[in-house]
N, C-alpha and C positions, 0 to 999 in steps of 0.2 A: 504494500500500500504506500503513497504517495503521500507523504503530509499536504501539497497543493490541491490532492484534490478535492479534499473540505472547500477550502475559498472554494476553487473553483464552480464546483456544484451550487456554491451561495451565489454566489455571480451568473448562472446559467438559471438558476431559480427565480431569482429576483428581475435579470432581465425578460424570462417568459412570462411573469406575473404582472410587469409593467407592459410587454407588448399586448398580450390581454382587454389591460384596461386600455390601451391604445385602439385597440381595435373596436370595443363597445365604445368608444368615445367617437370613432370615424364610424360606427353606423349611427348614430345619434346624428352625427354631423350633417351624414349621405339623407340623413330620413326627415333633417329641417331644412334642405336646400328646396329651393323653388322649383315645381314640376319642370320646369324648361329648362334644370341646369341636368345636362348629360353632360357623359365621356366625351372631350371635344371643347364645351362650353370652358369659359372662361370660370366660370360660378364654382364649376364642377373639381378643374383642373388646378385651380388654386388649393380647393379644399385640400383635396388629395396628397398636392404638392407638399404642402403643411404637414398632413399625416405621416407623411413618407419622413420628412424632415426632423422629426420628433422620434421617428422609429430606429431610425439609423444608428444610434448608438447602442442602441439595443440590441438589434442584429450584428454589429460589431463583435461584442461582448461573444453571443454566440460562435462568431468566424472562426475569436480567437479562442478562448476555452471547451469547446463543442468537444475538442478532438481529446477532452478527460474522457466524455463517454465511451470512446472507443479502446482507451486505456485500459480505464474499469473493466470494461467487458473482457478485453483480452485477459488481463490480470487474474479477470473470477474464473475463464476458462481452465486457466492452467492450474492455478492453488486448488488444494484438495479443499475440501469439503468437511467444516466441522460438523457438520451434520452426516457425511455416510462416513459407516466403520472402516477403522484402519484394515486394509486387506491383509488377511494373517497367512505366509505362505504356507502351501499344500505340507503335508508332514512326508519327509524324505522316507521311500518306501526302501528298507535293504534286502537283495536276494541275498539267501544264504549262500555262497561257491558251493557246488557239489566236488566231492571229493572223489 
C-alpha cells in the first residue's frame, strides 16, 4: 500500500462530489434558460461555457490522480487475501524402496 493513496482517493472523492453538484447546478441552469436558447445560441453556449469552466479543475484532479485507481487494483490483485486461508502445502507422500 501506498501512503499517497489516502490523499489521493480524498482528492478523487471530493472532486467527483463537487463535479456532481456541478452538474445538478448546469441542469438547473439548462432548465431556466429561455425556450429559444439551444446548442448554437449565444444564451445557451455561454451557459455551458461557464459550466465547463468551473468543471475543469475538477476533471484535472481526476487526469492526474485517477491512475491510484489502477494502482489499487493492481496492488489488491496480487496481495493475498486476509480473508482466504493461507494455502497449506499437500503432505509429502514417501514410497517405501523395495528391497
Amino acid at each position: 500500500m501506498q501512503s499517497r493513496w489516502v490523499y489521493q482517493l480524498g482528492v478523487l472523492r471530493d472532486a467527483l462530489d463537487r463535479l456532481d453538484e456541478l452538474h445538478e447546478q448546469w441542469l438547473a441552469t439548462r432548465d431556466a434558460l429561455p425556450a429559444t436558447a439551444k446548442p448554437g445560441t449565444a444564451d445557451f453556449d455561454d451557459a455551458l461555457a461557464e459550466h465547463h469552466a468551473e468543471s475543469w479543475s475538477y476533471l484535472d484532479d481526476w487526469a492526474t490522480h485517477g491512475k491510484a485507481l489502477r494502482e489499487i487494483n493492481s496492488a489488491a490483485r496480487k496481495a493475498r487475501s486476509p480473508l482466504a486461508p493461507t494455502p497449506v502445502p499437500a503432505p509429502v507422500r514417501r514410497i517405501a524402496a523395495r528391497k
